[in-house]
PAVEX-592779 format. One line per 10 residues: their letters; for each residue y negated, x negated, z negated of N, C-alpha, C. Coordinates in steps of 0.001 Angstrom, whole numbers, plus 500000, padded with zeros to 6 digits. Each point is the difference from the previous one (the first is absolute). Layout:
a) Y:X:Z:Y:X:Z:Y:X:Z; ...
END
This chain:
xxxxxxxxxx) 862679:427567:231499:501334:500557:499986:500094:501129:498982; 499090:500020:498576:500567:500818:499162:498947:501210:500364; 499095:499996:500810:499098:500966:500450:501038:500565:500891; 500755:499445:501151:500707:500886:500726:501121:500517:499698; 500271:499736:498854:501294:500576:499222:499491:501515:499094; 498526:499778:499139:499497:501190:499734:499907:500765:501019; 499323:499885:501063:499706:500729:501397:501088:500842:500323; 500941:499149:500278:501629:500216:500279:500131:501525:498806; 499851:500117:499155:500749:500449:498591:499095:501262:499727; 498817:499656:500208:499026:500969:500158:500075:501348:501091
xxxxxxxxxx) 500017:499227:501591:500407:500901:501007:501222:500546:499425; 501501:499744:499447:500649:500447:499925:499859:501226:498992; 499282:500049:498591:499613:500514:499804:499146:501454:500740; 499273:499491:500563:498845:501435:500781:501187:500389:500920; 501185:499132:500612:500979:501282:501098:500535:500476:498707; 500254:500020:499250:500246:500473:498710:500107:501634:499161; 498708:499300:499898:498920:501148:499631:499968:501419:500872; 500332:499953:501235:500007:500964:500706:501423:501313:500477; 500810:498896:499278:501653:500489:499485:500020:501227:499729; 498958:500702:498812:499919:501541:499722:500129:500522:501215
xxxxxxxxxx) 498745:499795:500832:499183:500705:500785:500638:499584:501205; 500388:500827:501210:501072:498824:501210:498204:499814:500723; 500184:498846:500753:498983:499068:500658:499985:501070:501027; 498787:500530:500816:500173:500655:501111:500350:499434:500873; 500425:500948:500712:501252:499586:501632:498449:499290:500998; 500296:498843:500530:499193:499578:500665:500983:499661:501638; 499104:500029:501233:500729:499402:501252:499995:498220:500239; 500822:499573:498725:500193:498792:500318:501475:499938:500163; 500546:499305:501167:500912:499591:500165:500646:498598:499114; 500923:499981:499783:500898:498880:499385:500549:499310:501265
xxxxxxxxxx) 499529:498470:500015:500495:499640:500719:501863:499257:499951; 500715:499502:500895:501292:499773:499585:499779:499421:498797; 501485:499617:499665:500171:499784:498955:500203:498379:499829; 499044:499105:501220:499687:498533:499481:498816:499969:499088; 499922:500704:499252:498947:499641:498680:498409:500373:500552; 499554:500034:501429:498977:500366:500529:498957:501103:499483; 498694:499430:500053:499547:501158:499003:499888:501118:500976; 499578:501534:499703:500341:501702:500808:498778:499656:500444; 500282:500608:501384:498939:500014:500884:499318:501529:499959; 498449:500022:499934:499501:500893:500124:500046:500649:501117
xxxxxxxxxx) 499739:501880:499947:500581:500462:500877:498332:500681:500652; 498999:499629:499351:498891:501002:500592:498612:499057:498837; 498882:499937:500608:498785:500121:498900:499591:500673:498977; 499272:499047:499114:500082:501131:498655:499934:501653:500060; 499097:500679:500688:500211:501498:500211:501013:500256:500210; 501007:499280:501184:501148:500701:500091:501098:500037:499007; 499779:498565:499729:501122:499995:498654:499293:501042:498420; 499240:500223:499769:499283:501049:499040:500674:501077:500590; 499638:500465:501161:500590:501448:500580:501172:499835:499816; 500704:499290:500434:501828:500110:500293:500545:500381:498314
xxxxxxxxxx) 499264:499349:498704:500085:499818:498552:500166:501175:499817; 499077:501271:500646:499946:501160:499425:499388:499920:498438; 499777:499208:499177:499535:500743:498569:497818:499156:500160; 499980:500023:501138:498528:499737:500260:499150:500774:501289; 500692:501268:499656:498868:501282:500588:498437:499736:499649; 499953:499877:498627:498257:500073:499568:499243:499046:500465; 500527:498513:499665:499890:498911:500435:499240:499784:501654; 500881:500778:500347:500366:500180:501849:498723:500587:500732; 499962:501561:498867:498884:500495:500275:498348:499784:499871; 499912:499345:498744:498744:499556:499726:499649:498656:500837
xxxxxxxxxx) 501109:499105:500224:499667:499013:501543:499293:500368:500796; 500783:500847:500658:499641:501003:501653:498389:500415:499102; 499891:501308:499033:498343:499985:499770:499274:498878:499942; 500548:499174:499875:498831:498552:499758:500059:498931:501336; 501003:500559:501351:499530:499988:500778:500526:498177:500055; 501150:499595:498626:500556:498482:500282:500872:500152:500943; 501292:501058:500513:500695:499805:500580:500273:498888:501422; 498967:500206:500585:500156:498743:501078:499954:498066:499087; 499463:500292:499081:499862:498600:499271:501204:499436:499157; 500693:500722:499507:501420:499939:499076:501384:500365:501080
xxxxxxxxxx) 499328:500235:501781:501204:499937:501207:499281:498800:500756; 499411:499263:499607:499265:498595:500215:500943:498496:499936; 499517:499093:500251:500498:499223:499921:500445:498980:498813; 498817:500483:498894:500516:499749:498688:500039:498080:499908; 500471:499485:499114:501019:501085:499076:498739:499910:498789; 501509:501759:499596:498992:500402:498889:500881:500640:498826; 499698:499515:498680:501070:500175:498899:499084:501081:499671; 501013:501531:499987:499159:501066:498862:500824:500507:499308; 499411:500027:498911:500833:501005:498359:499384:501475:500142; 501361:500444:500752:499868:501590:500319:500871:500254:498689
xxxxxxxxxx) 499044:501173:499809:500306:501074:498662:500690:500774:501035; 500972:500763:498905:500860:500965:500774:499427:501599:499592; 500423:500709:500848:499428:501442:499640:499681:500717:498645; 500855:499526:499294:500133:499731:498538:499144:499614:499184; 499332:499049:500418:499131:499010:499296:499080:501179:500651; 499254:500057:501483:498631:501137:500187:500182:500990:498751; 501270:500810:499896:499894:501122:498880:499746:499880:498964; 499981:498843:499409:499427:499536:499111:498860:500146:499602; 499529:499571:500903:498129:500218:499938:499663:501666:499476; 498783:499486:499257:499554:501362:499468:499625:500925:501475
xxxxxxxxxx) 500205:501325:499315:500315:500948:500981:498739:500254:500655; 499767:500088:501978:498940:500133:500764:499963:498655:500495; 499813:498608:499230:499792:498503:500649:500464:500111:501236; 501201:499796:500380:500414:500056:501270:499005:500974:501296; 500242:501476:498939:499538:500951:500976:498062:499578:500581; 499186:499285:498974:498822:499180:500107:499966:498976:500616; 501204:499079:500256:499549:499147:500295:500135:499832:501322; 500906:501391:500538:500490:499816:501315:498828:501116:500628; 499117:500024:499273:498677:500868:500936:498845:499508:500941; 499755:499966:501297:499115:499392:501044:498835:498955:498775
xxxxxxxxxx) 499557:500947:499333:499090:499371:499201:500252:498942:499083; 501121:499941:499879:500185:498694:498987:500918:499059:500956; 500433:499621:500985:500259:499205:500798:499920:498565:499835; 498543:499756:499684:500069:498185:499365:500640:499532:498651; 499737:501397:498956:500919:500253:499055:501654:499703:500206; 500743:500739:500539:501192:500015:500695:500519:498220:500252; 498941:499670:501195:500065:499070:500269:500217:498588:499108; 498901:499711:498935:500376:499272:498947:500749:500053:499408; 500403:501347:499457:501446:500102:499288:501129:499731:500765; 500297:500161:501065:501182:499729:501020:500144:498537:499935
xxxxxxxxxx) 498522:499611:500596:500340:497995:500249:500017:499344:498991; 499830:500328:498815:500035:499393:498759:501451:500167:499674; 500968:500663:500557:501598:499784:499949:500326:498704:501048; 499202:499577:500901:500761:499318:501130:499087:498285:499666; 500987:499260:500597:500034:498504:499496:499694:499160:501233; 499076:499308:500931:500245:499077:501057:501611:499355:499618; 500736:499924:500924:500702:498862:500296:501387:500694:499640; 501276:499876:500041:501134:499923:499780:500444:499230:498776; 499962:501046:499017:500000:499177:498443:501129:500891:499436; 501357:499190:499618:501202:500284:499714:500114:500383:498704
xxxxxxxxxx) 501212:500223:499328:500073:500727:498410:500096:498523:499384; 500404:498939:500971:500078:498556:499025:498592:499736:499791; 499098:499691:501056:498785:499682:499642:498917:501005:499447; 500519:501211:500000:498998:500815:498936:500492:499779:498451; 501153:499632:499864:500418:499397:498298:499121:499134:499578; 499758:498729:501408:499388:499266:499021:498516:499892:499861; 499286:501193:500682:498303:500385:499785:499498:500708:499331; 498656:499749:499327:499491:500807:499225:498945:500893:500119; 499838:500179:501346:499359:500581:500476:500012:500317:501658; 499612:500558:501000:499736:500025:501442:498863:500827:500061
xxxxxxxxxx) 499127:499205:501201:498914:500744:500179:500688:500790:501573; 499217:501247:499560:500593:501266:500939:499125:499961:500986; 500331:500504:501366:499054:500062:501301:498961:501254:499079; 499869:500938:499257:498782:500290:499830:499023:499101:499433; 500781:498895:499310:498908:498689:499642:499919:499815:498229; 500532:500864:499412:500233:500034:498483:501467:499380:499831; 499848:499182:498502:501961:499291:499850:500233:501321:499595; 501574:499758:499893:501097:500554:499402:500095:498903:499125; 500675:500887:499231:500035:499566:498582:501988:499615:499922; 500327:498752:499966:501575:500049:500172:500529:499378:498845
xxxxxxxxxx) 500879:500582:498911:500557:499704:499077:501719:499971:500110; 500865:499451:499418:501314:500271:499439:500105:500347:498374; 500401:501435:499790:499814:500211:499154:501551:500753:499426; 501084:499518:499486:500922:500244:499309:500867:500386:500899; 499756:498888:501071:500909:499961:501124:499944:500770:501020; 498262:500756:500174:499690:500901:501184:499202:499480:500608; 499935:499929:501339:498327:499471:500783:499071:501014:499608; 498791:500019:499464:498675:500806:499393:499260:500095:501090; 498689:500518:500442:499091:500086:500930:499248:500768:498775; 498611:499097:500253:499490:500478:498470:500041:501150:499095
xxxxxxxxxx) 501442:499043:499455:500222:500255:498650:501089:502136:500345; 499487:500447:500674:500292:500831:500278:501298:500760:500731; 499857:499407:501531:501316:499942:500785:500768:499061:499919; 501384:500778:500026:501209:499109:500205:500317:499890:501376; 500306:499100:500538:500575:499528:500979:501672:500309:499918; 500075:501062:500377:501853:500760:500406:500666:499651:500743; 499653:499655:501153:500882:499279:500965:498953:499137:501022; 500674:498755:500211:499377:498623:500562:500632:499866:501329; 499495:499303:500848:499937:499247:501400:500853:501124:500622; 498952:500812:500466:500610:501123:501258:499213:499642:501035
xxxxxxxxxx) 501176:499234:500794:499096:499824:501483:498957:500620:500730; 499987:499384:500967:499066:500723:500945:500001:498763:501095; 499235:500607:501224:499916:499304:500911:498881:499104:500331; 498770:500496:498701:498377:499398:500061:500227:499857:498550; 500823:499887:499072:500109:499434:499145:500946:500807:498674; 499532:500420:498531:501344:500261:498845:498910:500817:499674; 501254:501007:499198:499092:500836:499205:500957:500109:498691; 499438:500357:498780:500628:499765:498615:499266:501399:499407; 501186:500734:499279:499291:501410:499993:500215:499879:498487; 497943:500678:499377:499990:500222:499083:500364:500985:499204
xxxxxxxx) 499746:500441:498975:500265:501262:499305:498992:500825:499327; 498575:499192:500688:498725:500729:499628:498683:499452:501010; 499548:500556:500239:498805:500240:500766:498292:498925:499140; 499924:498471:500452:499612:499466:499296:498389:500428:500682; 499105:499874:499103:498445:500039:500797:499098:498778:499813; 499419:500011:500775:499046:498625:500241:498716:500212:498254; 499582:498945:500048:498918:500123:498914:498928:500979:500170; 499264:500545:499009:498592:500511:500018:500935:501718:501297
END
């Protein structure tokens, strides 16, 4: 009970946290108003596209050639960085990594954002880790009332539907080990 009360207090926290910043516009519908949770309006790509602040995101997919796998059947939890977070990166990364030649490159870094299974903002509170479909953990902390992804990204906004599963958008572009 007192684990799901932190959980509880925690998530409230991370919708929180994102108060500065407004959550991007996603195509989830609200369903009436019997308490029902919003029904997703499209698969993760579509709901990323409809968001608008995951152009880069969007694009380096399509180069890496996941797009049919993330409009799949899923489900699949990914911590999409927002355009914001790519600019971040020291200047050229992007423009490298989205080159024919680095492709498996691309690739690891992409699936090392995405999670097997449909894993909510309650049950990422209470883990300390997830191993990513590229096959390396994530590193998962609460740290002064933010969800962490090692140590690094914040988790800005939590449980944005989808139709093959949620996506929870970071605020930095995490990379796999080595």
């Amino acid at each position: 009970m007192f684990k799901i009360i932190i959980a509880s207090c925690v998530v409230a926290s991370v919708l929180g946290c994102g108060a500065s910043t407004p959550p991007p516009a996603s195509p989830v519908t609200a369903s009436a108003s019997s308490g029902a949770e919003a029904q997703p309006a499209g698969d993760i790509i579509a709901t990323a596209r409809g968001a608008g602040s995951f152009r880069t995101l969007l694009a380096a997919v399509e180069a890496a050639g996941l797009n049919a796998t993330l409009q799949g059947a899923g489900p699949f939890t990914v911590f999409a960085p927002t355009d914001a977070a790519f600019a971040a990166l020291p200047a050229g990364t992007v423009e490298t990594l989205l080159r024919p030649e680095n492709r498996a490159r691309l690739t690891a870094v992409l699936t090392y954002h995405v999670v097997s299974g449909n894993v909510s903002a309650a049950q990422v509170t209470t883990m300390t880790s997830a191993t990513s479909v590229q096959g390396a953990p994530i590193a998962i902390a609460v740290e002064n009332g933010h969800v962490m992804l090692n140590h690094s990204a914040t988790v800005t906004t939590v449980d944005v539907r989808a139709s093959n599963g949620v996506i929870h958008v970071i605020d930095r572009v995490i990379l796999p080990p080595g």
